[in-house]
Structures are given as C-alpha cells and as structure tokens.
Biopython code that builds the backbone (N, CA, C, O; Angstrom):
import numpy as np
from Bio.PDB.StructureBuilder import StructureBuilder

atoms = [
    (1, "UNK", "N", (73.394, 93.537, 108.704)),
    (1, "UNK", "CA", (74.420, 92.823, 107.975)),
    (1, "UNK", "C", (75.763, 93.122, 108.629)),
    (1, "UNK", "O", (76.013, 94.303, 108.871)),
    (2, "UNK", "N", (76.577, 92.266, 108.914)),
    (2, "UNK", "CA", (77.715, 92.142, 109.511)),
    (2, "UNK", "C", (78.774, 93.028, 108.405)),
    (2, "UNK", "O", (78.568, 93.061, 107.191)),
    (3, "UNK", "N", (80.103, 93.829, 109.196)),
    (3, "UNK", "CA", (80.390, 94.485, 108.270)),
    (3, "UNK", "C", (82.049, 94.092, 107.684)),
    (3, "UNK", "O", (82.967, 94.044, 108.503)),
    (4, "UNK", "N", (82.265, 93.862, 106.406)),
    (4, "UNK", "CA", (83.242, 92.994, 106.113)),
    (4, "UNK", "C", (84.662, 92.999, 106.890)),
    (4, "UNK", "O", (84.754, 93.763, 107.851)),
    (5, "UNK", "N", (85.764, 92.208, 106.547)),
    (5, "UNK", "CA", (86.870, 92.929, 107.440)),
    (5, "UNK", "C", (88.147, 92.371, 106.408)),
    (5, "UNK", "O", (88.301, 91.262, 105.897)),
    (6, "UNK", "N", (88.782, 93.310, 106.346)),
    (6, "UNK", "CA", (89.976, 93.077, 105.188)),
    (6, "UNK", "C", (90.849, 91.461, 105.716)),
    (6, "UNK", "O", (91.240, 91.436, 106.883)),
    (7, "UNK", "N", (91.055, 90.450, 105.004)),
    (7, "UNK", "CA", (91.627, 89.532, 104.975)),
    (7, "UNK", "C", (93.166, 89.679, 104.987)),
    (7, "UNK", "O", (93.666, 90.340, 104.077)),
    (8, "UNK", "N", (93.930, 89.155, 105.881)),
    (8, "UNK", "CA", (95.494, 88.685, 105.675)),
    (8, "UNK", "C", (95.918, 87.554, 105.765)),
    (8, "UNK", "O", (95.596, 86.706, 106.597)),
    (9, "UNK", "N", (96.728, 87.464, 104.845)),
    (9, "UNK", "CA", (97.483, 86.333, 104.338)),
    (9, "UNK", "C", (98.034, 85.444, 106.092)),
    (9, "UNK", "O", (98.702, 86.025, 106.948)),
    (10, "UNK", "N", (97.541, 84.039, 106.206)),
    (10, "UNK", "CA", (98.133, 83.424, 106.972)),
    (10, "UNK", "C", (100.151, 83.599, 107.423)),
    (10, "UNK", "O", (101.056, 84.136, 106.785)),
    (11, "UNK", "N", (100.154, 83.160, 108.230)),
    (11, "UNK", "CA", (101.682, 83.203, 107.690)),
    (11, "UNK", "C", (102.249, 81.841, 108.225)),
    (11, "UNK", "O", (101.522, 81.568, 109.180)),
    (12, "UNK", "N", (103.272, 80.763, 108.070)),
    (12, "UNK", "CA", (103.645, 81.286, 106.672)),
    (12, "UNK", "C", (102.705, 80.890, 105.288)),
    (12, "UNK", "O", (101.721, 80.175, 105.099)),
    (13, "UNK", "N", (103.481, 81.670, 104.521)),
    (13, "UNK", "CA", (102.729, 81.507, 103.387)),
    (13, "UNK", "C", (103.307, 80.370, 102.539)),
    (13, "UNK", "O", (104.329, 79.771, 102.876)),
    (14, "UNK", "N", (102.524, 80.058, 101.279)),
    (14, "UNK", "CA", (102.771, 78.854, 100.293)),
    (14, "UNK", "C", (104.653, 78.805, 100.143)),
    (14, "UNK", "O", (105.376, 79.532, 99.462)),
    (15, "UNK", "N", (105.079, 77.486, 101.202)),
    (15, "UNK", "CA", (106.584, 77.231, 100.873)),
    (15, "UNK", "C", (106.902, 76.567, 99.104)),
    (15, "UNK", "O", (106.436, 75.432, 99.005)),
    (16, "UNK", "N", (107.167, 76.764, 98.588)),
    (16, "UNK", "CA", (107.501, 76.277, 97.134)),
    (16, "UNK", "C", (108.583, 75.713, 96.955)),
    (16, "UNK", "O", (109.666, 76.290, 97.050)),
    (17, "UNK", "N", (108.369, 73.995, 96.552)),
    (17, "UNK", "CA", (109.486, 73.165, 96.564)),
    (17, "UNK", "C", (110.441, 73.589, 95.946)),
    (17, "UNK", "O", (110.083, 74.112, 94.890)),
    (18, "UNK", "N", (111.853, 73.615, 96.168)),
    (18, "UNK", "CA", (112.989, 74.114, 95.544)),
    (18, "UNK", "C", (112.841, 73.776, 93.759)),
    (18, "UNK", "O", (113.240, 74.542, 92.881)),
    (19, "UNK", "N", (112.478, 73.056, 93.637)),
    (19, "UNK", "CA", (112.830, 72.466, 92.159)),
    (19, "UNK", "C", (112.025, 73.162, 91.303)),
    (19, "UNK", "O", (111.949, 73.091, 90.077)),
    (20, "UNK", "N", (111.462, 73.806, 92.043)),
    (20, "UNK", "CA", (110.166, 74.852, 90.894)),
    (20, "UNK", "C", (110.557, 76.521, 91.127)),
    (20, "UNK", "O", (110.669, 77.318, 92.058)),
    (21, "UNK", "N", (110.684, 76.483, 89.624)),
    (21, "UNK", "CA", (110.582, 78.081, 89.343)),
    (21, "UNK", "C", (109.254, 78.956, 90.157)),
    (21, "UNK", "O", (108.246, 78.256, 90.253)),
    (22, "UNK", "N", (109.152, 80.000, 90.594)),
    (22, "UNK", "CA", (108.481, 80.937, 90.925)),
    (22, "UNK", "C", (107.639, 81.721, 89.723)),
    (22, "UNK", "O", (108.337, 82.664, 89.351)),
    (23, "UNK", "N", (106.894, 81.690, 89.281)),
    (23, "UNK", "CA", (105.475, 81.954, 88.523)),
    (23, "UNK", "C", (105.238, 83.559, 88.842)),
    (23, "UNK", "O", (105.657, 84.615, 88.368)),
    (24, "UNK", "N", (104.312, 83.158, 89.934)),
    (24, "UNK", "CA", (103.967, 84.926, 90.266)),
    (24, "UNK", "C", (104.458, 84.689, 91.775)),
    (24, "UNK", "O", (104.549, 83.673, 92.463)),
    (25, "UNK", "N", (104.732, 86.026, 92.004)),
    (25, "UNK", "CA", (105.327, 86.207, 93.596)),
    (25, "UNK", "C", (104.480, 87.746, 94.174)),
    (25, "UNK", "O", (104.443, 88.932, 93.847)),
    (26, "UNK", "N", (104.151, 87.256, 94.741)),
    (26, "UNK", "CA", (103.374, 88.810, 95.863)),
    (26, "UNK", "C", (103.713, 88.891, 96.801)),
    (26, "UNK", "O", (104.078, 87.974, 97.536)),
    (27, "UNK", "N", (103.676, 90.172, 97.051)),
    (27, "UNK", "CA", (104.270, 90.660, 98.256)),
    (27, "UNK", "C", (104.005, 92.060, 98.797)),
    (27, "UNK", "O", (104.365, 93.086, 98.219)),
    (28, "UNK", "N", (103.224, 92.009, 100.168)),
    (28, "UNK", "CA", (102.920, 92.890, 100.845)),
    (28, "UNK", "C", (101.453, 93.468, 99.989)),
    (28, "UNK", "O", (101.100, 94.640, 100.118)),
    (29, "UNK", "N", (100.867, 92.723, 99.331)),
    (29, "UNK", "CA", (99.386, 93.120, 98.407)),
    (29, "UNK", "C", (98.360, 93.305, 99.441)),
    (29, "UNK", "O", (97.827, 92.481, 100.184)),
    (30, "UNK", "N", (98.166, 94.892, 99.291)),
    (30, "UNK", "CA", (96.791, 94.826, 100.055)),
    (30, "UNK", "C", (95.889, 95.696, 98.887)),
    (30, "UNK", "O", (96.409, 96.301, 97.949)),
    (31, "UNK", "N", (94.385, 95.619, 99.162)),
    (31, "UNK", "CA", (93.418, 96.361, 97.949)),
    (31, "UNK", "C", (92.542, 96.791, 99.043)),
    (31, "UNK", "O", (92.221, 96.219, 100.085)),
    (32, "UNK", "N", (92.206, 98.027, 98.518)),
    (32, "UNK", "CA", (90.968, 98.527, 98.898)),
    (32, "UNK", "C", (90.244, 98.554, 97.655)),
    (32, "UNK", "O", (90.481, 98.280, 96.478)),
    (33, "UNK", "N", (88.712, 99.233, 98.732)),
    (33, "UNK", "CA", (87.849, 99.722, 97.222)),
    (33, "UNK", "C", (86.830, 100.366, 97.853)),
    (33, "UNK", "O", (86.081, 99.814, 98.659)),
    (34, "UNK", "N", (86.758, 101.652, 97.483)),
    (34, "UNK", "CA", (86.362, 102.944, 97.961)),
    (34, "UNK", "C", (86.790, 103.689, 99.677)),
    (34, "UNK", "O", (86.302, 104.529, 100.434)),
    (35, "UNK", "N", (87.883, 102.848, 99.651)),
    (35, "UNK", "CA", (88.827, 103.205, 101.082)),
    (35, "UNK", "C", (88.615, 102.169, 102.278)),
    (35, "UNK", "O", (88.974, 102.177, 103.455)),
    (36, "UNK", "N", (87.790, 101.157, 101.396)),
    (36, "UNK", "CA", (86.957, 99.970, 102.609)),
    (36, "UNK", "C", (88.796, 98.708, 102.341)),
    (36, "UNK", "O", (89.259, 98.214, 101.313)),
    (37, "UNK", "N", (89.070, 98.676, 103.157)),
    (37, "UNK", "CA", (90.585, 97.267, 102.918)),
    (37, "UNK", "C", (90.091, 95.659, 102.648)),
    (37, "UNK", "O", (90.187, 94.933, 103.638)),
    (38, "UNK", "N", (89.670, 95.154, 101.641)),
    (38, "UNK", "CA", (90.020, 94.119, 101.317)),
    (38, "UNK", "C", (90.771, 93.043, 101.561)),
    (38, "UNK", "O", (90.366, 91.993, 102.059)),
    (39, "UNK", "N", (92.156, 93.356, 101.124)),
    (39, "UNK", "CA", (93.250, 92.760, 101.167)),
    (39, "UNK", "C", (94.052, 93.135, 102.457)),
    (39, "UNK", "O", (93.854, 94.256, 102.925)),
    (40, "UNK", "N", (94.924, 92.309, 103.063)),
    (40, "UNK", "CA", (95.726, 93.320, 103.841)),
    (40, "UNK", "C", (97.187, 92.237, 103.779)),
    (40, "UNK", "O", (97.221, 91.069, 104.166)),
    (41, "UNK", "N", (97.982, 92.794, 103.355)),
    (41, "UNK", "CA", (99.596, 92.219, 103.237)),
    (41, "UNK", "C", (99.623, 90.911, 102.699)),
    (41, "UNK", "O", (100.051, 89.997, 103.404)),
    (42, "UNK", "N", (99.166, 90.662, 101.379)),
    (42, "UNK", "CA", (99.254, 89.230, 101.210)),
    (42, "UNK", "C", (100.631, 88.883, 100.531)),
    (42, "UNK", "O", (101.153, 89.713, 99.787)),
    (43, "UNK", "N", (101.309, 87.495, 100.812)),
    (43, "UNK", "CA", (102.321, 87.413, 100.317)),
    (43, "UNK", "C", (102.483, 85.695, 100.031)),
    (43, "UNK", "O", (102.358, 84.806, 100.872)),
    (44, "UNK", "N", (102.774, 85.559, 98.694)),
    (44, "UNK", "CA", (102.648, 84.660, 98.096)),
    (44, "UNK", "C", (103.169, 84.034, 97.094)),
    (44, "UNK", "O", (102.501, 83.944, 96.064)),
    (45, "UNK", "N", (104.248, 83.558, 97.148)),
    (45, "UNK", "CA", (104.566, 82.848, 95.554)),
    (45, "UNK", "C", (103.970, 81.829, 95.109)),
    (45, "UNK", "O", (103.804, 80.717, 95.612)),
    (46, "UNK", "N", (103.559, 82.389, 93.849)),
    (46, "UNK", "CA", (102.938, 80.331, 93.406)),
    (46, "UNK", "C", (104.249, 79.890, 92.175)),
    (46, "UNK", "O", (105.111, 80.646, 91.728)),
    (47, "UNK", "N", (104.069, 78.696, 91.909)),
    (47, "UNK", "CA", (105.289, 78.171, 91.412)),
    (47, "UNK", "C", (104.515, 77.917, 89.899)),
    (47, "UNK", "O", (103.374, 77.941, 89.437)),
    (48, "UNK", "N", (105.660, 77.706, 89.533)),
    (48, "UNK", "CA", (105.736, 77.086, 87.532)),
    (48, "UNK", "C", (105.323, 75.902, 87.624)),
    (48, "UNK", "O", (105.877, 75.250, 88.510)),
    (49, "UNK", "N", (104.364, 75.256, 86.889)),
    (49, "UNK", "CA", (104.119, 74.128, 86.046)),
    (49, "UNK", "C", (103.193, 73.366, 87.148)),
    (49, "UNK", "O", (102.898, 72.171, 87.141)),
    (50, "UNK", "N", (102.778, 74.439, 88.176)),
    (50, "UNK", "CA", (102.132, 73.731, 89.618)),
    (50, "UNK", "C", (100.510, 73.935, 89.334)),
    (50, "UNK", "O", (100.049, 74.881, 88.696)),
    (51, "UNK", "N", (99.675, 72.783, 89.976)),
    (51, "UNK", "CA", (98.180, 73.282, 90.073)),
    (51, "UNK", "C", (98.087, 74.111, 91.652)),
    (51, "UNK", "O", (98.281, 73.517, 92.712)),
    (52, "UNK", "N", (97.771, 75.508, 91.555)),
    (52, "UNK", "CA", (97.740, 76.066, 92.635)),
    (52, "UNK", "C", (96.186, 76.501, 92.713)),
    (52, "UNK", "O", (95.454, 76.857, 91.789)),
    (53, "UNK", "N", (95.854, 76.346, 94.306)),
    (53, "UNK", "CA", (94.000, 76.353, 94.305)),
    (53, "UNK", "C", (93.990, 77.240, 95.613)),
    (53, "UNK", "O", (94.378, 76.909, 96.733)),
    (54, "UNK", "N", (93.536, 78.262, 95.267)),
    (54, "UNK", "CA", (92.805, 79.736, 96.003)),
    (54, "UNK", "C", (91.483, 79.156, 96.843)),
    (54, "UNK", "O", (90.372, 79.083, 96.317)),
    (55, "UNK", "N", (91.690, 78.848, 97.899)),
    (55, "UNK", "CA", (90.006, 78.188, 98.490)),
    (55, "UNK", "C", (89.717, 79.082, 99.704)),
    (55, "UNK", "O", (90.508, 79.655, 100.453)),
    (56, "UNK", "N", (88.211, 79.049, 99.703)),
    (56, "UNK", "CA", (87.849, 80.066, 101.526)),
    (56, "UNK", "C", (86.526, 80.322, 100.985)),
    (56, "UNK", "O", (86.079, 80.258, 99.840)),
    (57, "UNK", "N", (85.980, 80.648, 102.181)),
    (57, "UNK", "CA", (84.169, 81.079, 102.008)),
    (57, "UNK", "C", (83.911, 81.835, 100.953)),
    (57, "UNK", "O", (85.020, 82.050, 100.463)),
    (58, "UNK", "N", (83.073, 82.389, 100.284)),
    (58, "UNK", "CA", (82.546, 82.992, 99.614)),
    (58, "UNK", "C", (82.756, 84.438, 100.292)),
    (58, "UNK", "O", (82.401, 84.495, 101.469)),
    (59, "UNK", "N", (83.311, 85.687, 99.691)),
    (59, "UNK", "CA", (83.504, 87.252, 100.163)),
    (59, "UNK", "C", (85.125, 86.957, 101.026)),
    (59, "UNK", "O", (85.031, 87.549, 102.102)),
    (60, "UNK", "N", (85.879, 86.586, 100.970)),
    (60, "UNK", "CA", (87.211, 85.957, 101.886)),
    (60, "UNK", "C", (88.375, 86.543, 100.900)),
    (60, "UNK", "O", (89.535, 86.319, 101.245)),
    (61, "UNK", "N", (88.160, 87.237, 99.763)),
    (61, "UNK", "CA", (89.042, 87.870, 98.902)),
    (61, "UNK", "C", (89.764, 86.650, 97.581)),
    (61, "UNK", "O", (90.928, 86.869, 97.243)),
    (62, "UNK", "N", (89.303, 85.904, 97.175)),
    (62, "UNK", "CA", (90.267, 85.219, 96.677)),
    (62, "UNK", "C", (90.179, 85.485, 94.980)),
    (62, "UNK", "O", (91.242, 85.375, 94.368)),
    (63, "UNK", "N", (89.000, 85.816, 94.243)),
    (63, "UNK", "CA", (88.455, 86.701, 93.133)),
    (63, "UNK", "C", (89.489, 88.071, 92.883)),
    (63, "UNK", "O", (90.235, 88.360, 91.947)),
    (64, "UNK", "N", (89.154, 88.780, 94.207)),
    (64, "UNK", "CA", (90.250, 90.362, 94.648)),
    (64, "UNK", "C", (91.563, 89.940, 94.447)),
    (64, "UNK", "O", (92.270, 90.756, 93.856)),
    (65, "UNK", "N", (92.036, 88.983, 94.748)),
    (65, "UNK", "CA", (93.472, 88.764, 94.724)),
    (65, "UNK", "C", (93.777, 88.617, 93.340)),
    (65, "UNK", "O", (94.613, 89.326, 92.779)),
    (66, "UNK", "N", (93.050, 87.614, 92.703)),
    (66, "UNK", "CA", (93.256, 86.962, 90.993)),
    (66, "UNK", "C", (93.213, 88.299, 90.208)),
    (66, "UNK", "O", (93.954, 88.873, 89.410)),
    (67, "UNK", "N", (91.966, 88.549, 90.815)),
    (67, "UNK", "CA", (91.786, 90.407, 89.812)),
    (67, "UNK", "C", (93.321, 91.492, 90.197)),
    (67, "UNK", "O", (93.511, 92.527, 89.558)),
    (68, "UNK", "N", (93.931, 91.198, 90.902)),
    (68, "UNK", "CA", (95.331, 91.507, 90.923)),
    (68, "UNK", "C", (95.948, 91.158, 90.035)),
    (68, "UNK", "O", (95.990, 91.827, 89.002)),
    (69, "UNK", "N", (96.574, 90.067, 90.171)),
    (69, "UNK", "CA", (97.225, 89.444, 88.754)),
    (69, "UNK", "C", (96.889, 89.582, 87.492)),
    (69, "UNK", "O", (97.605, 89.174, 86.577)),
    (70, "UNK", "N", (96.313, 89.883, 87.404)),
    (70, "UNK", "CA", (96.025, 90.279, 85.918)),
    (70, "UNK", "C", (95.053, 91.633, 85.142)),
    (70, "UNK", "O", (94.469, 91.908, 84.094)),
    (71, "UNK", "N", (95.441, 92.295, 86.744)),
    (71, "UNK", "CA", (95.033, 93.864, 87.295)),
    (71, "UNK", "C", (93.500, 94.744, 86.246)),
    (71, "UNK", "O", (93.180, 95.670, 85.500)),
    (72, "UNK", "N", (93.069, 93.577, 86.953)),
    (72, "UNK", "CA", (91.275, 93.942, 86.047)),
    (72, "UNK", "C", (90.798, 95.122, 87.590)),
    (72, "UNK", "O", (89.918, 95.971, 87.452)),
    (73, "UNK", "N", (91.580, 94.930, 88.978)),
    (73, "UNK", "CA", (91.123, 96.061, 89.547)),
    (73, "UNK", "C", (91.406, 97.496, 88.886)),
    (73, "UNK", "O", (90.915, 98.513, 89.376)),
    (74, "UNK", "N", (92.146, 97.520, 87.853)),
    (74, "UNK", "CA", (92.483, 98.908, 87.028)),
    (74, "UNK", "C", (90.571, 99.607, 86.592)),
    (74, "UNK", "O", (90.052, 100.719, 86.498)),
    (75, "UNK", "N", (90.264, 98.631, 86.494)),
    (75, "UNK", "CA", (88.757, 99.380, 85.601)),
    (75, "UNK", "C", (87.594, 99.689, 86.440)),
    (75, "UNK", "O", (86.476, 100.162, 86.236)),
    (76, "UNK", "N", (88.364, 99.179, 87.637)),
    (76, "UNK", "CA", (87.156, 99.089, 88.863)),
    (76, "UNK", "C", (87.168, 100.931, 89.440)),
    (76, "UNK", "O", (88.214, 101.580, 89.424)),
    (77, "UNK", "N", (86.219, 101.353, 89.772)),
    (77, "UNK", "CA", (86.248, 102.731, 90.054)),
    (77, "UNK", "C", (86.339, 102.908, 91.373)),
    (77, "UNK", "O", (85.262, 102.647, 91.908)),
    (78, "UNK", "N", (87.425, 103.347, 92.363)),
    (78, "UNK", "CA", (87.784, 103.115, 93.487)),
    (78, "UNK", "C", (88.641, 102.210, 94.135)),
    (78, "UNK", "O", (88.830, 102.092, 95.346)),
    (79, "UNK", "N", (89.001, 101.760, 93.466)),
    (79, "UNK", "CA", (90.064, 100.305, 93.739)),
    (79, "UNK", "C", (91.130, 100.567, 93.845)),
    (79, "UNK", "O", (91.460, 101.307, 92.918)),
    (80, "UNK", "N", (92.135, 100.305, 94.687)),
    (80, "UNK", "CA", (93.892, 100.712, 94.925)),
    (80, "UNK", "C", (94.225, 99.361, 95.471)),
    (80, "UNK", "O", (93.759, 98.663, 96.372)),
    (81, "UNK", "N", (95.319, 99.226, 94.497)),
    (81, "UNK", "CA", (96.560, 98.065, 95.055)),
    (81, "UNK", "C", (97.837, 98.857, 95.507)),
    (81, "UNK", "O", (98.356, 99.936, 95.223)),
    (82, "UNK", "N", (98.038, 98.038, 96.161)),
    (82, "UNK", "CA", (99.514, 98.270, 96.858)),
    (82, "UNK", "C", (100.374, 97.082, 97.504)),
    (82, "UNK", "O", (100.031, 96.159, 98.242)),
    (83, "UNK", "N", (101.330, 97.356, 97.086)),
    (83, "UNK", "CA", (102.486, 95.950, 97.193)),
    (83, "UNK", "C", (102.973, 95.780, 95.932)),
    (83, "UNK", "O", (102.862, 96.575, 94.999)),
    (84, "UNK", "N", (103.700, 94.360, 95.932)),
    (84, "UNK", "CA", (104.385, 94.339, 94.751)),
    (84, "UNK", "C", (103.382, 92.621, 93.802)),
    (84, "UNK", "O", (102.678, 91.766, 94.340)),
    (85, "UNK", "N", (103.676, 92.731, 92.734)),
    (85, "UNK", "CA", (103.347, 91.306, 92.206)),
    (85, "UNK", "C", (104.643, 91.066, 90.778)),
    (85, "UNK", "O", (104.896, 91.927, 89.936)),
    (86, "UNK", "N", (105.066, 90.150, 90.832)),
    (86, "UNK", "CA", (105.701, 89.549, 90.140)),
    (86, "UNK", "C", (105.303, 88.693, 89.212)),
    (86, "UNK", "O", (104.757, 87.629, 89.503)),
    (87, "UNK", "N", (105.537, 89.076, 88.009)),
    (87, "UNK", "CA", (104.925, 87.869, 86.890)),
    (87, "UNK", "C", (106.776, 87.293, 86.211)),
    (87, "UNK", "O", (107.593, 88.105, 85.778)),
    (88, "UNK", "N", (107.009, 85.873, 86.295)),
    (88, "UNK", "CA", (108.776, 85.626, 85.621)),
    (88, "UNK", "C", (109.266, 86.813, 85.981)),
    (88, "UNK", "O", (109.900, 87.421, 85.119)),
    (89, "UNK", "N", (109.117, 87.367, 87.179)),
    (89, "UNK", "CA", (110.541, 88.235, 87.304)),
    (89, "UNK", "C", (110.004, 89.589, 87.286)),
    (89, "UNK", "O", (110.534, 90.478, 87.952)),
    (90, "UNK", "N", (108.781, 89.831, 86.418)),
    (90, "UNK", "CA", (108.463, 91.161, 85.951)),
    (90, "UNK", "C", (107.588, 92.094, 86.812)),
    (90, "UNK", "O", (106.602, 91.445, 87.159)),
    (91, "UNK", "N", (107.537, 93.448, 87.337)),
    (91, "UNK", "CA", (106.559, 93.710, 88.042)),
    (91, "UNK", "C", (106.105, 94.130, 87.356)),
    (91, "UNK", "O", (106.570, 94.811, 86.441)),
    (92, "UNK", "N", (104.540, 93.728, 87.688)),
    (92, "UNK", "CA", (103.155, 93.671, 86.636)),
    (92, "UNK", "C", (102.539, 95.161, 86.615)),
    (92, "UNK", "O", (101.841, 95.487, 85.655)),
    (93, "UNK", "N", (102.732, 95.859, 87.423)),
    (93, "UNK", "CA", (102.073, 97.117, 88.060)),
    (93, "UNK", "C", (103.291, 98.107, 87.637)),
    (93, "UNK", "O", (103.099, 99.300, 87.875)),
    (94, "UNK", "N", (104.581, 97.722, 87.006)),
    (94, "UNK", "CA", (105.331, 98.799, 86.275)),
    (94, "UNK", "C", (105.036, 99.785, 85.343)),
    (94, "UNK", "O", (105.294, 99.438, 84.191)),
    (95, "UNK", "N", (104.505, 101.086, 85.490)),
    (95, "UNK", "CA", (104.270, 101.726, 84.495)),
    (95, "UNK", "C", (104.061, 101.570, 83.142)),
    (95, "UNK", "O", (103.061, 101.843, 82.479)),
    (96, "UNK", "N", (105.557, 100.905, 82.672)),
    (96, "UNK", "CA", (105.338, 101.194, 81.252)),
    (96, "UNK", "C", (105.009, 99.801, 80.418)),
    (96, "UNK", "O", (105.269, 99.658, 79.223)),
    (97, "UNK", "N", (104.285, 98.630, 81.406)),
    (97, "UNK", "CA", (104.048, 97.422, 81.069)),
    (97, "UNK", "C", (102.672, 97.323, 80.246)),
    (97, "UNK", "O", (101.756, 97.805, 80.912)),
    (98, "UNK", "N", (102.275, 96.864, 79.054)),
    (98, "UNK", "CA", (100.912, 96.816, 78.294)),
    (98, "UNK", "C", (100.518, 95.824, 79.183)),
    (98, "UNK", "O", (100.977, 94.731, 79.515)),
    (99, "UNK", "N", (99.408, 96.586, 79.527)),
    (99, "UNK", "CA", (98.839, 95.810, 80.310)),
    (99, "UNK", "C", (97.576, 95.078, 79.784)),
    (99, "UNK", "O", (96.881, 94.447, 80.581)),
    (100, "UNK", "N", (97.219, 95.148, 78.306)),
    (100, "UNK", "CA", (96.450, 94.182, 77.349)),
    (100, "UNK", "C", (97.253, 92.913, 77.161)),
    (100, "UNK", "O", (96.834, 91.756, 77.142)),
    (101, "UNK", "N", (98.458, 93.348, 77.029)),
    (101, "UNK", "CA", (99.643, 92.041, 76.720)),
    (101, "UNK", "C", (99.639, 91.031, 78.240)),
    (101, "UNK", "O", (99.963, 89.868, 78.482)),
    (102, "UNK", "N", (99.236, 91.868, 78.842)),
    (102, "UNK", "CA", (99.532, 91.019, 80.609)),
    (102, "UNK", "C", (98.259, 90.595, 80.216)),
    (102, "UNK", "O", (98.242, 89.763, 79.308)),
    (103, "UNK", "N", (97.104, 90.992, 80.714)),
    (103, "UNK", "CA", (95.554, 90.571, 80.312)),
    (103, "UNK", "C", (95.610, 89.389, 79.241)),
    (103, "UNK", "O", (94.714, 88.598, 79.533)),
    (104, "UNK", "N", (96.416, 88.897, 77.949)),
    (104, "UNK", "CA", (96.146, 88.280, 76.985)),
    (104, "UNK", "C", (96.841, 86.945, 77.918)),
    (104, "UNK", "O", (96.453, 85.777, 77.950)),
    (105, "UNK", "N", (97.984, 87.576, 78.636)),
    (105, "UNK", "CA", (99.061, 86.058, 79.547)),
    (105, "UNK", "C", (98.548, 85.701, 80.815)),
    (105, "UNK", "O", (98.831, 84.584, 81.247)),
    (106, "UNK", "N", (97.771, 86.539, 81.549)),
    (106, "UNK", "CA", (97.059, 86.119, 82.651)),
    (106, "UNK", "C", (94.915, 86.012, 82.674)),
    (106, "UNK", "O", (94.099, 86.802, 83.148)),
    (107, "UNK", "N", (94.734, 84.784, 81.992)),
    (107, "UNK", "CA", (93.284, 84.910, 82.056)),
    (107, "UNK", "C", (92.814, 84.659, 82.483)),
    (107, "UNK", "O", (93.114, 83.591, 83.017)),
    (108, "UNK", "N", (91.709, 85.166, 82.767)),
    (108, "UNK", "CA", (90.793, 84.521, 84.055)),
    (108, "UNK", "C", (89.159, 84.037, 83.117)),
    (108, "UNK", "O", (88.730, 84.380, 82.015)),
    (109, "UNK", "N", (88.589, 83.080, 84.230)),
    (109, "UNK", "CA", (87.349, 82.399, 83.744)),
    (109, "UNK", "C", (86.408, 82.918, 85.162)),
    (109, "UNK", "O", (86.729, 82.693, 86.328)),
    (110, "UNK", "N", (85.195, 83.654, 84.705)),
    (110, "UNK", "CA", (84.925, 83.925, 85.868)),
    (110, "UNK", "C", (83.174, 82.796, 85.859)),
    (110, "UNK", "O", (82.356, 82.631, 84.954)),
    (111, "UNK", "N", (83.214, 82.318, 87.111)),
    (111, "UNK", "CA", (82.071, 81.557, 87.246)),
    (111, "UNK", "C", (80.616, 82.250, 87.103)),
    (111, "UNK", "O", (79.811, 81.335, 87.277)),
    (112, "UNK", "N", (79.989, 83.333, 86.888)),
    (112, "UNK", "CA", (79.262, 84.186, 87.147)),
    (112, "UNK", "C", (79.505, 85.546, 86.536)),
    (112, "UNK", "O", (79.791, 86.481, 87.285)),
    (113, "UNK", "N", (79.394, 85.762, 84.974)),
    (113, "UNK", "CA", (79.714, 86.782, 84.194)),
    (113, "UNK", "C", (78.935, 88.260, 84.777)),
    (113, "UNK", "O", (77.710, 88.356, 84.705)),
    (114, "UNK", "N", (79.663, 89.222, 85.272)),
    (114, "UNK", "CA", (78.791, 90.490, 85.334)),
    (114, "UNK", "C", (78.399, 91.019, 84.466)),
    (114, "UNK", "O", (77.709, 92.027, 84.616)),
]
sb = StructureBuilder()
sb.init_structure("model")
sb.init_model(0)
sb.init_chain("A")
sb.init_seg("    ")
for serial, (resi, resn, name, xyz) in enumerate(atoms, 1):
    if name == "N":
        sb.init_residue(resn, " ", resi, " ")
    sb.init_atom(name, np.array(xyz, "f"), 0.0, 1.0, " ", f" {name:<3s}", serial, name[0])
structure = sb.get_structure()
C-alpha cells in the first residue's frame, strides 16, 4: 500500500469577491494524527451567504479540514492542529471558546456514520 502524503493548499487560494463578507478564514492549517501530516499550510477563506464545495479523491484531506472547523479533531486521540481558523472574526481554537456552542454553529452531515 502506497504511503499517504500530507496535502497543501494550492496557491492561490479561494479569491473572494469583494462584496462578500468572509465566513471562515484559515490560515497556515496543518493536522497531523499520530505525528503522520495530513494537512500542510492550508489557507482559505470561504465567504458569507456563498455555496462553497470542498472536492478531490477520496483520502485528499477534505473531511480533515471540515473536522477543523468545527474541531471534532479535539476527540480524536492523536490529532494536532496548527494554524489559525476564523469563524466572523473569532478564533475558533481560542481557549476560552465553548466549543459545544461552536459544534451547535458549525455542523456537519457525515456521509458514512462511524
């Protein structure tokens, strides 16, 4: 079996028409998980009121990234983010942020329940 290789963000990344607010913004996001790199420097704003679509092969990180945003890698055993993510302004990964309250504003539907 071929052995995975951490994904980086094209560059440039998603330009966002002026007229739209900024949603979530990332920057410099990379993840491991159990010291293996995943992610490597992704950087990304998606915009307000936009349909934005995450596409690539199957294992290409795009699940890893979402599980960022709404930091379900917290429960994963071995998992580290690093970089920044922005939710309206807010960094999501701030200490003293409930992060059930983030979880209730960022949900995810996963195709394939574990």
């Amino acid at each position: 079996m071929a052995e995975a290789k951490a994904v980086t963000a094209a560059r440039p990344a998603l330009r966002v028409v002026a007229d739209s607010a900024v949603k979530v913004q990332a920057r410099g996001v990379s993840v491991w998980y159990n010291g293996k790199q995943a992610l490597k420097g992704i950087d990304l704003d998606i915009a307000s009121h936009r349909v934005t679509a995450l596409i690539g092969p199957s294992g290409c990180g795009k699940s890893t990234f979402l599980r960022c945003i709404n930091r379900m890698n917290d429960v994963i055993s071995g998992a580290r983010v690093e970089g920044r993510i922005l939710l309206d302004g807010q960094d999501i990964y701030d200490p003293g942020l409930d992060v059930v309250q983030l979880r209730a504003r960022v949900g995810m539907v996963f195709q394939k329940p574990n």
